[in-house]
N, C-alpha and C positions, 0 to 999 in steps of 0.2 A: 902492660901499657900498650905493647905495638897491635896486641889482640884489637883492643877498644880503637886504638887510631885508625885500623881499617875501613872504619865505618866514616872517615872523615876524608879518605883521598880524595875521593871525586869533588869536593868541597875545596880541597886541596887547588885541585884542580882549575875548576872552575874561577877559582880567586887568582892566580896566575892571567888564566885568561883576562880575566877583570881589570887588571894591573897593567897588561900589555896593551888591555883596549885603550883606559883610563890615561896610559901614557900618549897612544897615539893621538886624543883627542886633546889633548893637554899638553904639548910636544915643551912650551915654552914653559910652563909650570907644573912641571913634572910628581915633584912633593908634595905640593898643595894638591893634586888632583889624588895623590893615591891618601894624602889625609884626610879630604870630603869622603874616598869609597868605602874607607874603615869606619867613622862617623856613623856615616849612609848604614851599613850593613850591622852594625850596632845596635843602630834606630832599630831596622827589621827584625833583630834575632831580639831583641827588649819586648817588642808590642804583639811579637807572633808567637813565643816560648810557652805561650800554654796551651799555642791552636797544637805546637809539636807533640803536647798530653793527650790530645782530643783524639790528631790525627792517630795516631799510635795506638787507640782505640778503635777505631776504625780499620785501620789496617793488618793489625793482626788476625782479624776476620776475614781476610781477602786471600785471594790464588798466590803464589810468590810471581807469578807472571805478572799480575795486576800491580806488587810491589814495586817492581823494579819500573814498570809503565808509568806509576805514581812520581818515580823520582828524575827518568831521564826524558817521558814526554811530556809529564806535569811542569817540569822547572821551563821549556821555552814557553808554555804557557803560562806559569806565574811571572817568568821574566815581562817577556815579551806581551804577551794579553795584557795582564791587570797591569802592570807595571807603566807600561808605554802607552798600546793601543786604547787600552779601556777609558784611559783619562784624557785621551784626545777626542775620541767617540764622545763621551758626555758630552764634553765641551760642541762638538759638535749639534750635537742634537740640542741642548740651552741656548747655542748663539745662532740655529740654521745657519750657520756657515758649513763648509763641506771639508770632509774630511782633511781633507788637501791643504786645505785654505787653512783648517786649525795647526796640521802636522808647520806650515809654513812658521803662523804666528808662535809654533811653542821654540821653533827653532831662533827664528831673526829677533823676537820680542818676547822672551820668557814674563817679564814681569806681567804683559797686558794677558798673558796662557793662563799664569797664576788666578789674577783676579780673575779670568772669565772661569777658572775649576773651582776657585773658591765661592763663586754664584753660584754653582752646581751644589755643592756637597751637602746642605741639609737634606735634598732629596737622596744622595750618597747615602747621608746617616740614615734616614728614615728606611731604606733597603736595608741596608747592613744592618742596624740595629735589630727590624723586625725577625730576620733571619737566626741571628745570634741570641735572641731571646726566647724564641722557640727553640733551639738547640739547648738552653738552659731551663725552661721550663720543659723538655720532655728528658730528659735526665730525671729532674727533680721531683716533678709533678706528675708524668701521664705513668711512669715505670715505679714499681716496686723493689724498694732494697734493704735487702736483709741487714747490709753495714749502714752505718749513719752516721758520717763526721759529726755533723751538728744537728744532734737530733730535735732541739727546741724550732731549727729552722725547718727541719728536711721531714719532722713527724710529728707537728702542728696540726690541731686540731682543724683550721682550715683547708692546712695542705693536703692533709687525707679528705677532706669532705670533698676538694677537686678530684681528686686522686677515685674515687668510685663514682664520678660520671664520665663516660666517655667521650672524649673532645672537649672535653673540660679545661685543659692546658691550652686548648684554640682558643674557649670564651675568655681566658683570663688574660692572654696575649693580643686579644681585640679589648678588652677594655684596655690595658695599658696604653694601648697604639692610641687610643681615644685623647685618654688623658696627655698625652705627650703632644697631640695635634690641634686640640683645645684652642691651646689658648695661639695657636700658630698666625699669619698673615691671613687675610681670607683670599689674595690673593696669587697666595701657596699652599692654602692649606687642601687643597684638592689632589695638586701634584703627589703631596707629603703622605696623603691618606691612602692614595693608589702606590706609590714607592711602598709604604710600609706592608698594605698589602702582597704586594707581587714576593716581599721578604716571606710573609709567612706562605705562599702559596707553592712557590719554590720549593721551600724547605717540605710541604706537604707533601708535593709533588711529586722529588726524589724515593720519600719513602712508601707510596704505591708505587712506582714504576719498580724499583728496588721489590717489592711482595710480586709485584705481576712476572718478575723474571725468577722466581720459584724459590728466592733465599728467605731464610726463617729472621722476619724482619718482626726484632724487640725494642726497636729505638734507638739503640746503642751499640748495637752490629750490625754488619752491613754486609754479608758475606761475597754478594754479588759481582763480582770482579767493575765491571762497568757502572752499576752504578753505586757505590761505595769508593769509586775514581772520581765521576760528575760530583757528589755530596762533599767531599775534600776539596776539589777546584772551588765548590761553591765558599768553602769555609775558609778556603785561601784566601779568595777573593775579599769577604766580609774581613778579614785582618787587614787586609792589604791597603785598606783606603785610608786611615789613620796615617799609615807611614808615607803613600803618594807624598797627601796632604803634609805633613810634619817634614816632609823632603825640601819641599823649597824653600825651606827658612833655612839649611842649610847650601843649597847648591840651586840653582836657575837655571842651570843646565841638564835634560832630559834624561839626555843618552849617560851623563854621569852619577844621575836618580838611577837611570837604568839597570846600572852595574851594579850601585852600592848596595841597592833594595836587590837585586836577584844574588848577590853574593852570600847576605844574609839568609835570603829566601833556601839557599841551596843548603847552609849551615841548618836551617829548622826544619827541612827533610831529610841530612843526616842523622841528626840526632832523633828525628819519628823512629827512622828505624832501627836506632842502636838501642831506643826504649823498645821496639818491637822484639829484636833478639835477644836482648837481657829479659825478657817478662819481667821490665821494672815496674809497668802498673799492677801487676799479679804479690812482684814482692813488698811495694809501700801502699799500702791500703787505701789511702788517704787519698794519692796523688791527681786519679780522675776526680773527686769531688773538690777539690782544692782549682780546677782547670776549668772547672763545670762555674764554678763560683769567679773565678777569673771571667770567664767568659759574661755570664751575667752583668757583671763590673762594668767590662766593655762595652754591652748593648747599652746598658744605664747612660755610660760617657756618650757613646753618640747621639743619642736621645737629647742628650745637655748641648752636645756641639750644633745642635741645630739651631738655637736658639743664643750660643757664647760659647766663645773660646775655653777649649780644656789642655792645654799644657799636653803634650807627646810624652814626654819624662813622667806625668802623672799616671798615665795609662798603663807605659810600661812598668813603673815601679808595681804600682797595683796589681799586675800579675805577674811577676817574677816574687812579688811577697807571699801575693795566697799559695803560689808551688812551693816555696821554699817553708811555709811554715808547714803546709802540708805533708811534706816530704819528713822534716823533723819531729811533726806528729806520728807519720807512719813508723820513723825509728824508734821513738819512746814506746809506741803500742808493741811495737815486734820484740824491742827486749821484755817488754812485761810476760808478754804470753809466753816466752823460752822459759 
């Protein structure tokens, strides 16, 4: 038991700090401040539990220098970046007002911050979703695999006919983005179509930069210490905008979103790499395609939020279900084959 807890101190850690922040900023309701950052950090560790599958794929292919980079310079930037900065930046650049002027109004005026990030977020979704659905179609689509949870989905006669043309997973991820943009405002549907774009161009992006710095890039590993770091920030970020969003229906306060989301945020890169040390995705078979399918979920959800409200509890349930059935599939397959 104290073996496995090791992998949670600095989480440990970091939630102490949280608590004492959480207290100074809430001096007079003390309780109520540390029961929104448990909430908060709930929300996180619910909506990002299958990005920590992904990740953990990712990073067992990396330098352990690169590890350790991933958890203690990655977390002030999932803190701090996406958490804080990123969602004042949009807002900025939707309302031209200047940074300042938004960081002012999230502070003296959260609700009027709320509504001007909730104008923002279909082109939110439209990034994030396109990024996350290429992370799912090149899993599923552009790469060959010899296992196959659901093979009626993953070894379809379709899915192989994409599967031997090359960038084939791009044309199918451009129709999608089509369909999804359709039937959109016309005067958003341009934004929504360059957002979506920039998603898949990004994700393209990483993985030639990732070949040009000399690592054997198959889709799904990412050996390159740097950019196998960039590719995980990016995939932090695409979790990350669900829970911003799903934050201030619990709390209107920033800096107290700040804490509760990075507290979680710090809890789903301990456990990356307590799945990296265990070779738990080596011992449940199942567990990356169960994350891959989670993931997919996801993109599908934000695709839907741009156009209607999807429920945060729905999100997360939906991928904490696919891992866990996954996970229970991989142990009935591991005692059959003993």
């Amino acid at each position: 038991m104290h073996q496995n807890l090791k992998y949670f101190y600095s989480a440990f850690f970091i939630t102490i700090v949280g608590i004492i922040a959480a207290v100074m900023l809430e001096p007079t309701h003390k309780a109520y401040a540390l029961y929104l950052i448990l909430v908060l950090a709930l929300l996180e560790i619910s909506l990002s539990f299958d990005n920590a599958v992904v990740n953990a794929k990712v990073l067992a292919n990396m330098p352990k220098k690169w590890q350790k980079i991933f958890i203690w310079i990655g977390l002030p930037i999932a803190v701090f970046g996406m958490r804080l900065i990123f969602p004042i930046l949009l807002v900025s650049v939707t309302t031209s007002l200047s940074f300042l002027d938004v960081f002012k109004l999230a502070t003296n005026d959260p609700a009027a911050y709320q509504h001007a990030l909730e104008l923002g977020f279909p082109t939110i979704c439209a990034f994030g979703g396109g990024f996350l659905i290429m992370v799912f179609l090149k899993f599923f689509v552009a790469e060959k695999h010899d296992l196959h949870w659901i093979p009626a989905i993953e070894e379809n006669k379709f899915i192989s006919l994409i599967r031997h043309y090359p960038g084939g997973y791009i044309i199918f991820a451009l129709i999608i983005g089509f369909i999804v943009i359709y039937n959109a405002d016309s005067n958003q549907g341009g934004t929504l179509a360059l957002a979506f774009l920039m998603g898949l161009m990004v994700h393209e992006a990483l993985g030639i930069l990732n070949h040009a710095f000399g690592s054997n890039m198959t889709g799904k590993v990412m050996q390159n210490g740097l950019m196998g770091f960039l590719y995980l920030e990016v995939l932090d970020a695409s979790f990350s905008f669900d829970g911003v969003i799903g934050a201030f229906a619990i709390s209107t306060n920033i800096f107290i979103i700040m804490i509760g989301l990075g507290i979680g945020a710090m809890y789903v890169r301990s456990l990356t790499i307590f799945f990296v040390e265990h070779q738990t995705l080596t011992k449940f078979r199942y567990l990356e395609h169960g994350a891959h399918y989670a993931i997919g979920f996801l993109a599908i959800i934000m695709f839907i939020k741009i156009y209607t409200h999807v429920p945060e509890w729905l999100t997360g349930t939906i991928g904490i279900g696919l891992i866990i059935v996954a996970f229970v599939h991989s142990n009935i397959a591991n005692k059959r084959s003993t």
